[in-house]
DRENMITOR-109793 format. One record per residue (C-alpha): residue number from 1; x, y, z. Coordinates in steps of 0.02 Angstrom, whole numbers. Layout:
BEGIN
    nr        X        Y        Z
   NUM        X        Y        Z
...
END
This chain:
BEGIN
    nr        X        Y        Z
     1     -351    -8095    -7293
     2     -223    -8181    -7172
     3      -64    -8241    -7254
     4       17    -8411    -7179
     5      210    -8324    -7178
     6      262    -8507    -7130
     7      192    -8558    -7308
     8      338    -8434    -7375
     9      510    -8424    -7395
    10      636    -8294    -7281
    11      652    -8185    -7441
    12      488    -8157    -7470
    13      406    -8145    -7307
    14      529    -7987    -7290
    15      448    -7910    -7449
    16      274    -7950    -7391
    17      329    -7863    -7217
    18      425    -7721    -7331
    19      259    -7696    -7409
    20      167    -7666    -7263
    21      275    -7575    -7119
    22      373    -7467    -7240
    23      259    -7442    -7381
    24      108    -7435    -7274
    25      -18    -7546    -7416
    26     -172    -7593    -7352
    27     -187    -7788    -7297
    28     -288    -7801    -7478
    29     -157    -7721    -7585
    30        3    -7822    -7513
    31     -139    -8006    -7542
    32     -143    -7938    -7696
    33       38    -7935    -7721
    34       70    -8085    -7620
    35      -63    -8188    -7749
    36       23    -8117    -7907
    37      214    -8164    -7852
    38      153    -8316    -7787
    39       91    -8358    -7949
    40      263    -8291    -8040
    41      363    -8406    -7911
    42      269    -8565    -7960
    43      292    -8544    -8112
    44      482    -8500    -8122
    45      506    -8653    -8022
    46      426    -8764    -8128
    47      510    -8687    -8274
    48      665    -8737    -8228
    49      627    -8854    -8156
    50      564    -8936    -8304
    51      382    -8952    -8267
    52      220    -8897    -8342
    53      188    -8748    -8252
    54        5    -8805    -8241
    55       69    -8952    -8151
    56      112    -8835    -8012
    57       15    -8751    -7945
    58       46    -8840    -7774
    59      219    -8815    -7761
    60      255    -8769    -7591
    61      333    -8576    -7619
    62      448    -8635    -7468
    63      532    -8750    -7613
    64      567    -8586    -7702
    65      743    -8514    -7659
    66      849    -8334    -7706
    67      959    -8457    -7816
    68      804    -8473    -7929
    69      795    -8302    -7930
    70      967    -8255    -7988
    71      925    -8368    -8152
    72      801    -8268    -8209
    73      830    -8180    -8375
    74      724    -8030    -8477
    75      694    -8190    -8591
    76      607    -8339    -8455
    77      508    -8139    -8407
    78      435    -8127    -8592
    79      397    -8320    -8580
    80      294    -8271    -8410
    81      199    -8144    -8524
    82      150    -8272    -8652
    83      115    -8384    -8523
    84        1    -8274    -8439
    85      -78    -8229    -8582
    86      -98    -8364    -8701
    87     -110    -8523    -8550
    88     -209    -8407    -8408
    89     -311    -8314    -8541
    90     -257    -8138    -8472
    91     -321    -7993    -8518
    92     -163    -7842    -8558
    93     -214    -7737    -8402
    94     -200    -7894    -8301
    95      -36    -7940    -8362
    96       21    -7782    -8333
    97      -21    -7781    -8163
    98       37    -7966    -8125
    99      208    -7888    -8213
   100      237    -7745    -8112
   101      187    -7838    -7951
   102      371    -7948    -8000
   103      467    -7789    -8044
   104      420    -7732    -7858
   105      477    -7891    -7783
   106      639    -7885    -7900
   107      669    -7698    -7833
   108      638    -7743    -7683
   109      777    -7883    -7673
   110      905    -7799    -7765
   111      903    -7616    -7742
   112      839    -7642    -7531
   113      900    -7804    -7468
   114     1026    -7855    -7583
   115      976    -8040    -7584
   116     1010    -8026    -7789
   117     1146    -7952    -7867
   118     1056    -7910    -8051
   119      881    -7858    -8083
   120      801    -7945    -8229
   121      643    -7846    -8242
   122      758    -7671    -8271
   123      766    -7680    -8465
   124      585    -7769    -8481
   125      445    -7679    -8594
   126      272    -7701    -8521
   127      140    -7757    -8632
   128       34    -7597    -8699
   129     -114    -7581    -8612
   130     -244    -7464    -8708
   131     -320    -7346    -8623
   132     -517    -7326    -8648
   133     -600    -7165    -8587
   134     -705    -7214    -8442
   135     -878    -7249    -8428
   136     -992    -7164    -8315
   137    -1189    -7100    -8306
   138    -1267    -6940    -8376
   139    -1345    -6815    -8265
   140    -1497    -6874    -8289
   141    -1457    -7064    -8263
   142    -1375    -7017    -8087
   143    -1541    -6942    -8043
   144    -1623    -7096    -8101
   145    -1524    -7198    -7975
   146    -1539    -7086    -7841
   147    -1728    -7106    -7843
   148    -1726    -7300    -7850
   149    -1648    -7351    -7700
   150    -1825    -7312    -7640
   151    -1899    -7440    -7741
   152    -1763    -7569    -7670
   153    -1794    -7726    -7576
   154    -1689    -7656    -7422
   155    -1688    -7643    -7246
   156    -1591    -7467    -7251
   157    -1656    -7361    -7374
   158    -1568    -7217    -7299
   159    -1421    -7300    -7282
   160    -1412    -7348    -7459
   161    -1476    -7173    -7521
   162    -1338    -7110    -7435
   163    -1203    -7224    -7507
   164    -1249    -7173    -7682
   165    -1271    -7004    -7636
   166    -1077    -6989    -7600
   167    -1009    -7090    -7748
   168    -1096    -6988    -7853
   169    -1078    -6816    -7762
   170     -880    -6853    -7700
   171     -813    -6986    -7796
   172     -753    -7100    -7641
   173     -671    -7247    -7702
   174     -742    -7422    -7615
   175     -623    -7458    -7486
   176     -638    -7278    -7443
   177     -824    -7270    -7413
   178     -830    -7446    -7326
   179     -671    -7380    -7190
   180     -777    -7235    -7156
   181     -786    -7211    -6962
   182     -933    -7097    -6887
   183     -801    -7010    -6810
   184     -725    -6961    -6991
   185     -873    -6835    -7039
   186     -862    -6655    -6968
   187    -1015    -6585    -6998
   188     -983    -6406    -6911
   189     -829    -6385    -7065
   190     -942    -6476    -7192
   191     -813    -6604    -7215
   192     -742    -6790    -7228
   193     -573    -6894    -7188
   194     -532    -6999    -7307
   195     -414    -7149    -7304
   196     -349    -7171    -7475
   197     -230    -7290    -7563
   198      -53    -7288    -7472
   199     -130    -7247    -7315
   200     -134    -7074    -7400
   201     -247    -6950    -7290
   202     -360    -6831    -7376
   203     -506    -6713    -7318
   204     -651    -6698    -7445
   205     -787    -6570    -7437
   206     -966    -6602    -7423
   207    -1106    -6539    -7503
   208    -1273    -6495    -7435
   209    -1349    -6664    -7518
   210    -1216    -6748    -7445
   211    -1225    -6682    -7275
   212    -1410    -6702    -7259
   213    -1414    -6903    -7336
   214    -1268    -6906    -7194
   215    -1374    -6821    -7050
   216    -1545    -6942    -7077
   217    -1438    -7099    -7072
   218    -1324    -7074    -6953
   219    -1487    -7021    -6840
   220    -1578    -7185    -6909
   221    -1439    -7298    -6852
   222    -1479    -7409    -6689
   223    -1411    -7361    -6559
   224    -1262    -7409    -6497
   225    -1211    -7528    -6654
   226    -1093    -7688    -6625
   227     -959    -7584    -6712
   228     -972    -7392    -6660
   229     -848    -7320    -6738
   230     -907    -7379    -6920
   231    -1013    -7252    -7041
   232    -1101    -7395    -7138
   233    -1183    -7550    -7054
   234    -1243    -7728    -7111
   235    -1392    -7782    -7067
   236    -1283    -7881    -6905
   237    -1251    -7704    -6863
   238    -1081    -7720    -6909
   239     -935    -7623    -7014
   240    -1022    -7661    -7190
   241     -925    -7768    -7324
   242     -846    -7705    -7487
   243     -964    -7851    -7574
   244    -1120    -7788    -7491
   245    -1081    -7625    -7549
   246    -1074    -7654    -7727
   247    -1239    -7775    -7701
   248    -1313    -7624    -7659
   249    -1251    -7517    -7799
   250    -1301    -7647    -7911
   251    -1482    -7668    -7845
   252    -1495    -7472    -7875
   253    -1417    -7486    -8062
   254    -1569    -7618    -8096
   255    -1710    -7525    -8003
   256    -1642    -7370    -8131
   257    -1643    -7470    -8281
   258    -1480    -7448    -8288
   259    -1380    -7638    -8270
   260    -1319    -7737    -8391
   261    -1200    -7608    -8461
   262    -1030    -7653    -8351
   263    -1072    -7510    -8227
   264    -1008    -7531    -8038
   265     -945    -7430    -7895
   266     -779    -7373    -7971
   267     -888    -7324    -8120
   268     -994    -7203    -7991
   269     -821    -7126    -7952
   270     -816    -7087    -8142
   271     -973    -7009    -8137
   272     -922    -6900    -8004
   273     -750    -6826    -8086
   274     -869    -6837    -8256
   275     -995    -6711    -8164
   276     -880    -6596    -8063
   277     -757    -6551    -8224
   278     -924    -6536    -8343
   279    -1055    -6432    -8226
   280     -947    -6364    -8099
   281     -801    -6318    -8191
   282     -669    -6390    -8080
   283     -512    -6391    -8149
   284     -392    -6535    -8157
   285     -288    -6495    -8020
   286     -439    -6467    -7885
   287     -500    -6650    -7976
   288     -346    -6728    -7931
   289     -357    -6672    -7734
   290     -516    -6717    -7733
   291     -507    -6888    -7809
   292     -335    -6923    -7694
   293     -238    -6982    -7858
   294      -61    -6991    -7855
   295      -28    -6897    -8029
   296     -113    -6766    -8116
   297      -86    -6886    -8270
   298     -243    -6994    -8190
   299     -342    -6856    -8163
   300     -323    -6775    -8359
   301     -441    -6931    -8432
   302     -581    -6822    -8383
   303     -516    -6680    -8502
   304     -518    -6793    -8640
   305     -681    -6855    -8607
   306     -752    -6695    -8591
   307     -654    -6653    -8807
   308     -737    -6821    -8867
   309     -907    -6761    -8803
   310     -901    -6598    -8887
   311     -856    -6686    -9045
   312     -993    -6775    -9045
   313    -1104    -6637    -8986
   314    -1050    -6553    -9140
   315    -1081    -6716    -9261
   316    -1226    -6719    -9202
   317    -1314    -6571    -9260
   318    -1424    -6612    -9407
   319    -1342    -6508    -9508
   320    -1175    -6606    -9488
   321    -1202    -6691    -9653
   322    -1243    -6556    -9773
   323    -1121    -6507    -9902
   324    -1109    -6349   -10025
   325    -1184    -6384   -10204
   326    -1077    -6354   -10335
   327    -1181    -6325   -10521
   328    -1084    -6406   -10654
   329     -981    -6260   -10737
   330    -1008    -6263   -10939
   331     -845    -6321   -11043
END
């Protein structure tokens, strides 16, 4: 998405700029931050200003100035996190992200630029966001999905029997899969670059299921497409879309049987981490390279999902519920 930087203030053009040259996020994760401080902006101004913050959601953000800014207190933050939750309807994760997307603009103007003298957000609690173990398909319902994309209405079978075949085998996250280049894959090494979040380079290893669903599409492809360098095409022949993507994973989900239970492509990365630690005894560390998170903390879910299941493997032997018999003893 293209952002109108005339639309914006000097101040926070330079974070949005921040954000991209010297962070390096992707064009989707500083939109994302631009939408979420945008919002926070709007409705600072109208706080002060007065107005119902519904009322204005118009306001031109070049109305907004660092004066506003310095007024904010840890109080007018906690009224953002009511507002957001009880007026916008938003869920705890959400808020938490809106919420940290303002403590990164805050940073940013205090501790980098110095267009604020005070941070406001530096003594603010974020709201507890809990934290349920992931959901992800069983051995058997992977295989199940695997076979259907031959029983979907596509033009690309191959293609799309090879875009399951890697979330489920590797894990890839969406915008990973969809920047693919043909030039990425390295089939003499068995291998894959990987542009992760951050711009964060990784190489992932390739099985022979993965290789082979790689070789017959590649091979498949017309020849030459109107983007060459991409891995996955559209039916236009171009670099496929992140929305045509999960279409696809979708479609398969149904042809398994399998929708209607809040599955979707990050889900299939699940599945992948849930596989690796539980067949191939990968441990947490070798997870975490192979997954391209940031902290090992992200990467230990698996462990406990891997306890809960052998909890309930044990509950649910049938003998789970029998208890000794005690005879009544005589007075």
């Amino acid at each position: 998405m293209n952002i109108d930087r005339s639309a914006n203030p000097m101040f926070f053009n330079d974070y949005l700029t921040h954000l991209d040259v010297i962070r390096g996020r992707s064009q989707r994760t500083v939109a994302e931050y631009y939408h979420d401080n945008a919002l926070f902006l709007r409705w600072m101004h109208c706080t002060l200003k007065g107005i119902r913050p519904t009322d204005g959601e118009e306001i031109p953000l070049t109305d907004i100035t660092v004066d506003e800014l310095s007024q904010v207190t840890v109080s007018m933050l906690y009224d953002y996190i009511r507002y957001l939750r009880d007026t916008r309807g938003n869920t705890p994760r959400s808020v938490s992200r809106r919420l940290s997307a303002v403590r990164s603009m805050f940073r940013f103007l205090t501790k980098t630029r110095g267009y604020l003298s005070a941070d406001p957000c530096q003594s603010l609690e974020l709201p507890a966001v809990k934290k349920g173990l992931p959901r992800f398909l069983t051995l058997e319902e992977s295989q199940r999905m695997l076979e259907s994309t031959e029983q979907m209405p596509s033009h690309d079978t191959l293609r799309d029997y090879c875009i399951v075949t890697l979330f489920l085998n590797c894990g890839f996250r969406l915008s990973e899969l969809v920047g693919m280049n043909v030039s990425d894959i390295d089939f003499f090494n068995r291998q894959v670059r990987v542009l992760g979040k951050g711009s964060k380079e990784r190489i992932v290893y390739l099985n022979d299921a993965c290789l082979s669903a790689l070789h017959e599409y590649i091979h498949s492809r017309e020849n030459p497409p109107e983007e060459p360098r991409a891995l996955f095409l559209s039916r236009n022949h171009r670099r496929i879309s992140r929305r045509r993507v999960q279409q696809i994973v979708e479609e398969a989900l149904t042809a398994a049987g399998l929708s209607g239970r809040g599955l979707s492509t990050h889900k299939l990365r699940h599945t992948a981490a849930t596989l690796m630690y539980q067949y191939g005894k990968v441990d947490t560390l070798t997870l975490k390279e192979i997954l391209g998170h940031a902290s090992i903390a992200t990467t230990e879910i698996y462990t406990h999902l891997a306890s809960e299941q052998r909890q309930a493997a044990i509950d649910s032997n049938p003998l789970a519920g029998e208890h000794r018999r005690t005879k009544n003893k005589p007075e």
